[in-house]
C-alpha positions as CSV (number, residue, x, y, z in Angstrom):
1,X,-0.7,-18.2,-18.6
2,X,2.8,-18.4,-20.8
3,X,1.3,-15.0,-23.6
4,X,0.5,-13.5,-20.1
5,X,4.1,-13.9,-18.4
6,X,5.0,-12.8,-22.5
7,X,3.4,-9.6,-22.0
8,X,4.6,-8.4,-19.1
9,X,8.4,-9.3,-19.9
10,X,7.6,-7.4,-22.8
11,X,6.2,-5.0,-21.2
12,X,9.4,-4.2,-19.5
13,X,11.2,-3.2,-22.5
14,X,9.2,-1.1,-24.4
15,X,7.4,2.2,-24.6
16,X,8.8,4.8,-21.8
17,X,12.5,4.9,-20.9
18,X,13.5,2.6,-18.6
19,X,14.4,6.0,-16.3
20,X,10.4,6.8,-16.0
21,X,9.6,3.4,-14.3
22,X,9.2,2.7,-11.0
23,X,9.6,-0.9,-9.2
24,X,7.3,-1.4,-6.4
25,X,6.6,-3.9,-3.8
26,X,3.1,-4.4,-1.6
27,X,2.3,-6.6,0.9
28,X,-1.6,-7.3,2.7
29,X,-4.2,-9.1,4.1
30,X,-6.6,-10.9,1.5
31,X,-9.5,-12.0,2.5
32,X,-10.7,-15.2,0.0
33,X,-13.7,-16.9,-0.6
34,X,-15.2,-19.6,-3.2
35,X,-18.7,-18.2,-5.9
36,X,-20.7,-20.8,-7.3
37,X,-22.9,-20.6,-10.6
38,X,-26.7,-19.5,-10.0
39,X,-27.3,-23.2,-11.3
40,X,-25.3,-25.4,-8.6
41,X,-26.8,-26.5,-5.6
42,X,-24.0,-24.3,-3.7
43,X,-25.7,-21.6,-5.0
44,X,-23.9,-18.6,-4.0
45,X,-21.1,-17.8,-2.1
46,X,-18.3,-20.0,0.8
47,X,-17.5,-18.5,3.8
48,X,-14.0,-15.9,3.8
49,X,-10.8,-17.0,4.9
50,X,-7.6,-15.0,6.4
51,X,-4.3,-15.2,4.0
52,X,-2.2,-12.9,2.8
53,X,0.0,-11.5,-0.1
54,X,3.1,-10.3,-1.5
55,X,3.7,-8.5,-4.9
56,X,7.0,-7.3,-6.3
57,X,5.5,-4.9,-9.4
58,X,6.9,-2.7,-12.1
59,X,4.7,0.7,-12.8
60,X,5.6,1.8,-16.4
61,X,3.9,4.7,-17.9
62,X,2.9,5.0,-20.9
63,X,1.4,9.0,-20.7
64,X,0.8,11.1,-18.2
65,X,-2.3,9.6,-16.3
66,X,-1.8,5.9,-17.5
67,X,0.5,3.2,-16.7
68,X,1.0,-0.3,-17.5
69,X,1.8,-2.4,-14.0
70,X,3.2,-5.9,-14.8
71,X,4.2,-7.9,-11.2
72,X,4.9,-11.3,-9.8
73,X,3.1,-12.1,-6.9
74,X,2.4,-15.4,-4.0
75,X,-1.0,-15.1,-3.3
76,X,-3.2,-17.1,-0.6
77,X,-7.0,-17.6,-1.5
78,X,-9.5,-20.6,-0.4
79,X,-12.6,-20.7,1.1
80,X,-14.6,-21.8,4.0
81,X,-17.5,-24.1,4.0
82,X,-20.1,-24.4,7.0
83,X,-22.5,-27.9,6.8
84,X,-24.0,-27.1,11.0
85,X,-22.9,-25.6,13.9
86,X,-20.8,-29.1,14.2
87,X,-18.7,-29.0,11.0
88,X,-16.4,-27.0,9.2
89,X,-14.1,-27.1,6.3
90,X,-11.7,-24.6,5.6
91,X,-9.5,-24.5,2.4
92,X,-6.4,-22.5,2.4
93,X,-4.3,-22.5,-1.0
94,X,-1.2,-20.9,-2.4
95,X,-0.9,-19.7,-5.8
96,X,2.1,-17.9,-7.9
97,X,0.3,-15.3,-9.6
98,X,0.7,-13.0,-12.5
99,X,-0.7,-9.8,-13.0
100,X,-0.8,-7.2,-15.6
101,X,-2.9,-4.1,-15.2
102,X,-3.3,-0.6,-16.6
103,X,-3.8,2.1,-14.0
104,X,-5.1,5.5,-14.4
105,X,-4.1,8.1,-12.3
106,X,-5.6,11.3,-11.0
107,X,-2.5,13.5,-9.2
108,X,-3.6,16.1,-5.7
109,X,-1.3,18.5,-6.2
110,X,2.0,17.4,-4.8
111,X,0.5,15.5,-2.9
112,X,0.4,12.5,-4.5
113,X,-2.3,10.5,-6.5
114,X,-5.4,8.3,-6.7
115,X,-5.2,5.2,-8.6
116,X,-7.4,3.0,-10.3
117,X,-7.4,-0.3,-12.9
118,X,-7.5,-3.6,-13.5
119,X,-6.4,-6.4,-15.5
120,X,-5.7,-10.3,-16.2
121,X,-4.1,-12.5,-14.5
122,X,-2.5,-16.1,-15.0
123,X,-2.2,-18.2,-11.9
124,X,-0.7,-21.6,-10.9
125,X,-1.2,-23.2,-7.9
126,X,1.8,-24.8,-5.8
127,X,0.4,-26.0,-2.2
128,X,-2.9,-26.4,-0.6
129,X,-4.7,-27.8,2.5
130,X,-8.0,-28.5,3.8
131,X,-8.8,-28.4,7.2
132,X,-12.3,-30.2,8.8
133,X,-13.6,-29.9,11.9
134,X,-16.3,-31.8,14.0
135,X,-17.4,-31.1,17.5
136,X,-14.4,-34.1,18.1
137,X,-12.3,-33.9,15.7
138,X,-10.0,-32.2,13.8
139,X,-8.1,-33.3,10.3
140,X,-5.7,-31.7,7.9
141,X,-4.8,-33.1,4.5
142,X,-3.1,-31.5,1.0
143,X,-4.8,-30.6,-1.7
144,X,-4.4,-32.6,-4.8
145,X,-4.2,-30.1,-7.7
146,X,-5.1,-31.6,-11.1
147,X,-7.6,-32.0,-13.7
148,X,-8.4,-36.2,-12.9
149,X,-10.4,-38.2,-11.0
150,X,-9.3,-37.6,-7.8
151,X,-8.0,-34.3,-7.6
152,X,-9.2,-31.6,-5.9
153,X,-9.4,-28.5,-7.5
154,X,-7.4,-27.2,-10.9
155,X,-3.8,-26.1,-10.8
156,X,-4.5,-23.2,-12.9
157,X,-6.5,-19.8,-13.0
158,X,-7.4,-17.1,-15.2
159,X,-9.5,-14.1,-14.2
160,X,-9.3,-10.6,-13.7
161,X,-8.5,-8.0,-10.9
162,X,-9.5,-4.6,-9.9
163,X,-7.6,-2.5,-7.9
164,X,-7.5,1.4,-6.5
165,X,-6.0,3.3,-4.2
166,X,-3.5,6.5,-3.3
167,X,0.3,7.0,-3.9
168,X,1.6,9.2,-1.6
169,X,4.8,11.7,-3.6
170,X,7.2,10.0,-0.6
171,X,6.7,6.4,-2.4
172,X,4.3,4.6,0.0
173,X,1.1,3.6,-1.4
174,X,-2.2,2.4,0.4
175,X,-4.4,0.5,-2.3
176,X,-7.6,-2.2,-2.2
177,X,-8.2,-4.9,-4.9
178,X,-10.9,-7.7,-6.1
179,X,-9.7,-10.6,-7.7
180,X,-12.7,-12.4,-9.7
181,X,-11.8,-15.5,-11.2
182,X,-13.3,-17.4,-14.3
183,X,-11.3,-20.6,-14.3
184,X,-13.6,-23.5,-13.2
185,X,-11.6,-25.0,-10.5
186,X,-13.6,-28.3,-10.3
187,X,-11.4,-31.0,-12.0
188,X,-13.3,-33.1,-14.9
189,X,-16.0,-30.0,-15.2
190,X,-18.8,-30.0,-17.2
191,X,-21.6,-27.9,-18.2
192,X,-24.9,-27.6,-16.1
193,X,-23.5,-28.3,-13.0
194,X,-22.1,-24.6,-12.2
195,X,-18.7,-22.8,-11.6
196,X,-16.1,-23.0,-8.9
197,X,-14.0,-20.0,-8.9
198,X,-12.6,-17.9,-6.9
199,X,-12.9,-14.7,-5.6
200,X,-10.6,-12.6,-3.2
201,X,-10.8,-8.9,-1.3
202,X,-7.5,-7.7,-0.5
203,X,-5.6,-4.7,1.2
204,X,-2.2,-3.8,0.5
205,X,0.3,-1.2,1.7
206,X,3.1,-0.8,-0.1
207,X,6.2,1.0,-1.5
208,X,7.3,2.0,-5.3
209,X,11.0,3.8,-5.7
């Protein structure tokens, strides 16, 4: 997490002038879920969740069709877990996440252009909650982030996101993404007993000036 925040501050002051970059923020709708290893007995996939985001991103080129895009952003992810038709558990969790991807672009005429990358990202988690619900009751509690006995899930992730989409020559941008990540979130891990990690689809709009 710290050589990723490195990068992109570094990434600030190098390369182009500081006249070519832009500074950009996108908002959106993710839509998270939880993937299991092919060798847990969750095999497979959680239920999606609604939660949203908001990233504050500088796009710095370094050539015509490439760019660097370093950013800061508060992203919700989670999952949903269904037992029966009588319980549910939802998770919904907050992180501070940050990016840093290389984009290639493809430009319409004046149009605009089509964009599309990926790249890491270093995550910490800062709030949490888990909702269950029975055909009688419902609970909410907070998620213990840690990595002992009794914690919940990791305060930390690593993984990797994809992301395209089309800026428009006015600024606004329209743009999809795929966060996959590789962190085991289970606290006190170990092998043979598959991955927790997780995975979110999200749909920005946003504006870079």
């Amino acid at each position: 997490m710290k050589k990723l925040v490195i990068l992109a501050v570094a990434t600030l002051f190098s390369g182009a002038s500081m006249a070519q970059q832009k500074t950009g923020l996108k908002v959106g709708v993710n839509l998270p879920k939880y993937s299991y290893g092919a060798d847990n007995a969750n095999n497979g996939e959680t239920g999606t969740t609604t939660n949203f985001h908001v990233t504050g991103y500088i796009d710095r080129p370094l050539s015509t069709n490439f760019s660097i895009q370093p950013g800061i952003s508060l992203q919700g992810k989670g999952g949903r877990f269904v037992n029966t038709t009588n319980f549910e558990v939802e998770e919904n969790t907050m992180w501070i996440e940050v990016p840093v991807n290389l984009l290639v672009k493809a430009p319409v005429g004046t149009g605009g252009n089509f964009f599309f990358g990926g790249g890491p990202y270093g995550a910490l988690a800062i709030a949490g909650q888990r909702k269950t619900e029975t055909n009688t009751t419902k609970t909410e509690t907070d998620i213990e982030f840690g990595d002992e006995n009794g914690d919940d899930l990791k305060g930390s992730d690593f993984g990797v996101n994809l992301l395209g989409g089309f800026q428009m020559s006015s600024g606004l941008n329209l743009s999809a993404g795929y966060g996959l990540g590789l962190t085991d979130l289970r606290p006190n891990s170990s092998g043979g007993q598959g991955k927790q990690t997780n995975r979110v689809l999200s749909f920005s709009v946003g504006f870079s000036f």
